[in-house]
C-alpha positions in Angstrom: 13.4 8.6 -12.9 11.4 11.7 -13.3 12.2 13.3 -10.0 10.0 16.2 -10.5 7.1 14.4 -11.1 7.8 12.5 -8.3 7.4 14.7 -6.0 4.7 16.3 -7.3 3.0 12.6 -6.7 4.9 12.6 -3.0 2.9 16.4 -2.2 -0.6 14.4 -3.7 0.0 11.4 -1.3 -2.4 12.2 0.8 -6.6 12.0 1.4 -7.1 15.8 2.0 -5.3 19.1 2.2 -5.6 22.7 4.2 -4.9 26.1 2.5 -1.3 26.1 3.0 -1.3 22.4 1.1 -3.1 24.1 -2.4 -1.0 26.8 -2.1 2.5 24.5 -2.1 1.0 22.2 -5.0 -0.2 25.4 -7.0 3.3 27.3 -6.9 5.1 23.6 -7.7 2.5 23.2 -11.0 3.5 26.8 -11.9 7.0 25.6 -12.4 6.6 22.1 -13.5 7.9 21.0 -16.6 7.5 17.3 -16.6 4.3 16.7 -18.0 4.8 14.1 -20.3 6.4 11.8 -17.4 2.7 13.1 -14.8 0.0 10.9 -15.8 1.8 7.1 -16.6 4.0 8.0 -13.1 1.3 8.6 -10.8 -0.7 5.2 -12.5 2.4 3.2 -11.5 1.7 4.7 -8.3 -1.8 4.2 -7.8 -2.0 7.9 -7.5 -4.1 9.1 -10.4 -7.0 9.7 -9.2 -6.5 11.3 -6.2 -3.9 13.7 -8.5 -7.1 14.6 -10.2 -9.1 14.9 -7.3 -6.6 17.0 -5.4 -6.1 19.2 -9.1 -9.6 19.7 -9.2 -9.9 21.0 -5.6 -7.5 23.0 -5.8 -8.9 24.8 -9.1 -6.1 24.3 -11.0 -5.3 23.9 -14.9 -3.2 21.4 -16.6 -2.3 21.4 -20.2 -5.0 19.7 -22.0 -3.7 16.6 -22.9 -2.4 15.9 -19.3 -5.9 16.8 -18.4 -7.2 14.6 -20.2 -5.0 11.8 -19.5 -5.4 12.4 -15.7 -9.2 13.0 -15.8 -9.1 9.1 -17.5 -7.3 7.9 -15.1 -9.6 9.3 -12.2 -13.0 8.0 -14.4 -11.4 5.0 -15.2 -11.0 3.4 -11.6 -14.0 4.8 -10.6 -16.1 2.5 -12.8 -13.4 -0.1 -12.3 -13.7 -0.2 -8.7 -17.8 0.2 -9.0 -17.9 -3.3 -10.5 -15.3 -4.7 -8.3 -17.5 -3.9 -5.4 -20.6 -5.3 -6.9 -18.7 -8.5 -7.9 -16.9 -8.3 -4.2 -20.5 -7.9 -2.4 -21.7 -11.6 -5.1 -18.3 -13.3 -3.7 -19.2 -12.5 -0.1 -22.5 -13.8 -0.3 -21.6 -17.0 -1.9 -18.9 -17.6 0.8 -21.5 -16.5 3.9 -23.6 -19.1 2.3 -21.4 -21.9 2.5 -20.8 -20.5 5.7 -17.2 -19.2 5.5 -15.7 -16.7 7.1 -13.5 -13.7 4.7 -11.8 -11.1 6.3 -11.0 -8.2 3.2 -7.4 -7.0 3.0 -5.9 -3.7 1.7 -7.6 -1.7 -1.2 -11.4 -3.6 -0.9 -11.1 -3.0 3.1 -9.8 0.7 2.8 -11.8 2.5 -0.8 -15.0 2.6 1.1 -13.9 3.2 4.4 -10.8 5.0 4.5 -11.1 7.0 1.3 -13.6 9.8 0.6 -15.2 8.1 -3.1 -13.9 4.3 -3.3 -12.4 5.4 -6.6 -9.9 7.6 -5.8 -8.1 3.8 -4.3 -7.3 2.0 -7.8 -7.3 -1.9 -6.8 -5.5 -4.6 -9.1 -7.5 -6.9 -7.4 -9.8 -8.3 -4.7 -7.9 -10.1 -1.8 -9.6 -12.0 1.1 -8.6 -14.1 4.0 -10.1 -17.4 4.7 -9.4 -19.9 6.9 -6.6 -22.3 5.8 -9.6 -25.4 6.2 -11.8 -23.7 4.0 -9.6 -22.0 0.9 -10.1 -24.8 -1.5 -13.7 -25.0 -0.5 -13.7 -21.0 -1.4 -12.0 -21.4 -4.0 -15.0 -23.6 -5.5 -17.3 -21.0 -4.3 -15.3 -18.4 -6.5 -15.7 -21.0 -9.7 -19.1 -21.4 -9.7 -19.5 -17.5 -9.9 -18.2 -17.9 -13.2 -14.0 -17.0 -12.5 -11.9 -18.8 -14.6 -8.3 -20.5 -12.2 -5.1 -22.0 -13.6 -4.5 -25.2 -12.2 -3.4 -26.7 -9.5 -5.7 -25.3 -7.2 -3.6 -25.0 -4.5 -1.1 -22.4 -3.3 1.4 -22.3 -5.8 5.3 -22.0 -4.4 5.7 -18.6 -5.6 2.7 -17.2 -3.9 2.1 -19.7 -0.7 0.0 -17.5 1.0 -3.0 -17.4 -1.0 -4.2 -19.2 -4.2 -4.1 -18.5 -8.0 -5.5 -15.6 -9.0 -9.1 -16.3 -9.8 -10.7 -13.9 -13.0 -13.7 -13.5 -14.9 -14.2 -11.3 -17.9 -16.7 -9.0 -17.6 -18.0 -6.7 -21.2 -15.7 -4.0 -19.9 -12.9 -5.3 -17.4 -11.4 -8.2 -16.3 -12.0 -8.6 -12.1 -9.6 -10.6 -10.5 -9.8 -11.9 -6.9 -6.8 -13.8 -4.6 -7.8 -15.8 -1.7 -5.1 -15.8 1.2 -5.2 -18.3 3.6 -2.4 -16.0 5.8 -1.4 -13.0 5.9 2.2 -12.0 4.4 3.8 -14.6 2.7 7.9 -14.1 3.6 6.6 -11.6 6.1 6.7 -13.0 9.8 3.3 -11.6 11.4 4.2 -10.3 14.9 1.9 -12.6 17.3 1.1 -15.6 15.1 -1.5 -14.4 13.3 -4.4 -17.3 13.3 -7.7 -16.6 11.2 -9.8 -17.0 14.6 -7.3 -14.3 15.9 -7.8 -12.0 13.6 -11.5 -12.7 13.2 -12.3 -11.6 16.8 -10.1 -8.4 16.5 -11.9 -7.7 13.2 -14.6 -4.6 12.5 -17.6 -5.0 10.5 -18.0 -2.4 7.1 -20.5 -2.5 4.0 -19.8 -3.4 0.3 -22.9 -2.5 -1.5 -24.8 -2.8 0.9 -23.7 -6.2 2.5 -22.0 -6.4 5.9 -18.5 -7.4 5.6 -15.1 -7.4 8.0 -12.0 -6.3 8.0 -8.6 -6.7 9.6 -8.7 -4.9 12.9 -7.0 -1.7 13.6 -3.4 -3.6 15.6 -3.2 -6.4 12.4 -4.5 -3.6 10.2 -1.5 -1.1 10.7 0.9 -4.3 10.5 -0.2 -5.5 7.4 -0.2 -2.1 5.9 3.0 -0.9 7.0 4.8 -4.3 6.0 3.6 -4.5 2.7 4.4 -0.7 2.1 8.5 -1.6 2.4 7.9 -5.6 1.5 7.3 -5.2 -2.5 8.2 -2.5 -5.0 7.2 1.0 -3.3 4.2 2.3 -4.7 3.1 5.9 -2.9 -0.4 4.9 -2.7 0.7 2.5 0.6 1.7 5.5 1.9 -1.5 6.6 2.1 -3.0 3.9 3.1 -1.0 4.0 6.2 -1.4 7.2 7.2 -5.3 7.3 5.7 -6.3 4.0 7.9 -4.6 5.6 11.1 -6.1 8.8 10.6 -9.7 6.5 10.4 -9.0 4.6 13.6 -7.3 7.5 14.9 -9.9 7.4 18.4 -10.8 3.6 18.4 -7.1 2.2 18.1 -5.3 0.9 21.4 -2.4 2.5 20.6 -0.5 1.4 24.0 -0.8 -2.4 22.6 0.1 -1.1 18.8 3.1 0.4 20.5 3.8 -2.8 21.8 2.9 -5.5 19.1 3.9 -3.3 16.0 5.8 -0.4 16.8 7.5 0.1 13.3 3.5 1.0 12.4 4.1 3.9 15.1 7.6 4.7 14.1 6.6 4.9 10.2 3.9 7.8 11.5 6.6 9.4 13.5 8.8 9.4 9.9 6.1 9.8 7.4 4.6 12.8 9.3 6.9 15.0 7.5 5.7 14.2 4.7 1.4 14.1 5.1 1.0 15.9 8.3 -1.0 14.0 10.8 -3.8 15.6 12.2 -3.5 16.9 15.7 -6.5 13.7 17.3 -3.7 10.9 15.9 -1.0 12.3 17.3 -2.1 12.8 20.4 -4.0 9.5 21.0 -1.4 7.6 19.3 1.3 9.6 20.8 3.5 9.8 17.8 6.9 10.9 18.5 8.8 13.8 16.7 12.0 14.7 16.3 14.1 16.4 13.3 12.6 16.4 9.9 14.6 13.4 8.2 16.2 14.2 4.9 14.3 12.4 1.4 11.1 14.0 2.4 10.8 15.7 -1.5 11.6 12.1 -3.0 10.2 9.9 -0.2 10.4 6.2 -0.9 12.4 6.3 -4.3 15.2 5.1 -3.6 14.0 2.1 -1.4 14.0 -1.1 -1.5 17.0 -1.2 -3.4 15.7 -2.8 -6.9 16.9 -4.6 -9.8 18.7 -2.7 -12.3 16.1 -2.8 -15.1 14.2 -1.0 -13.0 16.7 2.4 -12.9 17.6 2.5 -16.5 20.7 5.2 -17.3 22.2 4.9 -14.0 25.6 4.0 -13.5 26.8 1.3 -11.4 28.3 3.6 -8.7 24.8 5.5 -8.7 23.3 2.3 -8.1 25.7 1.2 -5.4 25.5 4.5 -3.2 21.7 4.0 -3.4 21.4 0.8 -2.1 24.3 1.5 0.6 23.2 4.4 1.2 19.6 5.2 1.0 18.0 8.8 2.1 17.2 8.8 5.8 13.4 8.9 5.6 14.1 5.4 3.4 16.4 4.2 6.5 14.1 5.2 9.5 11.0 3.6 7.1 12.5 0.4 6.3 14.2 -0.5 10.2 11.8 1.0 12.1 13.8 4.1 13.5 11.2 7.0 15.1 12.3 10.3 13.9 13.3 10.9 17.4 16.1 8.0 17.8 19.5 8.2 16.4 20.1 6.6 12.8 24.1 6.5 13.3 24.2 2.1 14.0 21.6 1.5 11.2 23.3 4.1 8.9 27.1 2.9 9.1 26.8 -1.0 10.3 23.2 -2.4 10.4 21.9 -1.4 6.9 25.8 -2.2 5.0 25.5 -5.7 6.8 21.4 -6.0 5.3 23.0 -5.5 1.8 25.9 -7.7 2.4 23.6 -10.7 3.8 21.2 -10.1 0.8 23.7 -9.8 -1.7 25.3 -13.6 -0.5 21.9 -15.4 0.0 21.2 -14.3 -4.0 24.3 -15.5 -4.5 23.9 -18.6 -3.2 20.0 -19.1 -4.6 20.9 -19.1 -8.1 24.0 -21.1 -7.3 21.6 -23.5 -6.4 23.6 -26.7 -5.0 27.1 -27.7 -6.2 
């Protein structure tokens, strides 16, 4: 991996910066020498435009072509994510009309409230909760807006929590929309988790103009901070996490988010070393801090442990001591350890037995039965 464009991606993943910030990023741009690896890194990422934006605010110059390239990037999902609103705010009509409730997860929830332009969040796609009764009705609703579905229409066994991805081909992009019908999937969601649950925590937004809701700030930070260690890290979860806490920062209950999902408290406490929080969150929330964890440069890349294909040129032993023995911020991230408590039991028994247990049930999966 290109490790200094990495963390030239880990010093952009975040919504705004102070003096000191433009200063760093200016002095590690002086020196960089990456610039080939920049712009197709921080697209994998989901960090383009908010490279650009944060390049542009701080005044300085890249070489042109990586200019160029970045300045796409930035243009590009902001049209993108223009029409996926519009097509967002047609779906959520249709659906109020046939009187069904949606709840809007991750990037349509967060570019218009969390972010300062709703392009600087790229978005693959548009994902809403339903309730389970009513996802094949929605489903229908989402047809006769013109998306094309594979069939069967029903939750396939790859993807159980929501349906197949629904698309329609606009002149200039393709939009694509998943209807969950649960949160997670393989994740376990702390109290249960039922759509009328979640419904009544919910807070109400706009999407062009039309009122919407989103996951409340308790199943919010759970569904955030899961996903951010459940798939393939991308740094833009990070700040997503860190952007929706600072946004909730006064209205959260933070003594029942302490209680219900305190690896959402204990991520802050890790992840503060790497976007500092401001001083509001960290007092209402009461984040903890202890000694700066090592991997804050490189945070996330070497967690979860991945495929092969994915690290081409590394050796098996490379491979071995980074899946047995990830940096610490990747540790306290992944079990939940506050940058305050002791890593020693998770470092030298807990996270060797993970791999060990993971390594056997693969085993045994594409065995399949004897």
């Amino acid at each position: 991996m290109a490790e200094e464009a990495y963390a030239i991606l880990v010093q952009c993943a975040r919504l705004t910066g102070d003096a000191a910030f433009y200063e760093q990023l200016g002095n590690a741009l002086t020196k960089f020498q990456q610039w080939p690896d920049l712009a197709p890194l921080a697209e994998s990422h989901g960090l383009g435009p908010l490279l650009f934006h944060h390049v542009r605010q701080g005044g300085f110059s890249l070489p042109g072509e990586v200019r160029l390239q970045v300045q796409g990037l930035f243009l590009r999902h902001k049209v993108a994510n223009e029409m996926r609103m519009a097509k967002l705010s047609e779906i959520l009509a249709a659906l109020a009309a046939a009187q069904i409730p949606a709840l809007l997860l991750k990037g349509s929830a967060l570019a218009t409230t969390v972010y300062p332009q709703p392009g600087l969040r790229p978005m693959a796609d548009l994902d809403l909760l339903v309730p389970p009764d009513d996802v094949v009705r929605a489903q229908e609703m989402v047809r006769r807006l013109g998306y094309q579905m594979p069939r069967p229409e029903q939750p396939s066994p790859d993807s159980p929590h929501h349906m197949p991805v629904a698309t329609l081909a606009t002149e200039t992009m393709v939009v694509s929309v998943e209807l969950h019908h649960r949160l997670g999937g393989r994740m376990r969601f702390p109290r249960g988790g039922s759509f009328d649950q979640l419904w009544r925590a919910s807070r109400p937004l706009m999407i062009h103009g039309r009122p919407a809701r989103a996951l409340g700030p308790v199943d919010m930070l759970w569904h955030l901070q899961t996903h951010l260690l459940a798939e393939r890290t991308k740094l833009i979860r990070l700040v997503d996490l860190v952007g929706y806490a600072e946004h909730v920062a006064l209205e959260a209950d933070w003594a029942r988010i302490r209680r219900e999902v305190p690896k959402a408290l204990a991520a802050l406490s890790v992840l503060q070393y790497v976007t500092p929080l401001s001083e509001t969150l960290s007092r209402t929330a009461g984040i903890p801090r202890g000694k700066r964890p090592a991997g804050t440069e490189l945070a996330l890349h070497d967690w979860p442990p991945l495929p092969r294909q994915y690290w081409p040129g590394w050796s098996r032993r490379e491979i071995l001591r980074q899946t047995f023995f990830p940096s610490e911020l990747s540790l306290r991230m992944y079990y939940g350890v506050a940058s305050n408590r002791r890593i020693f039991w998770h470092r030298w028994l807990l996270h060797p037995l993970q791999i060990l247990v993971w390594y056997f049930s693969r085993r045994l999966k594409f065995r399949g039965p004897q």
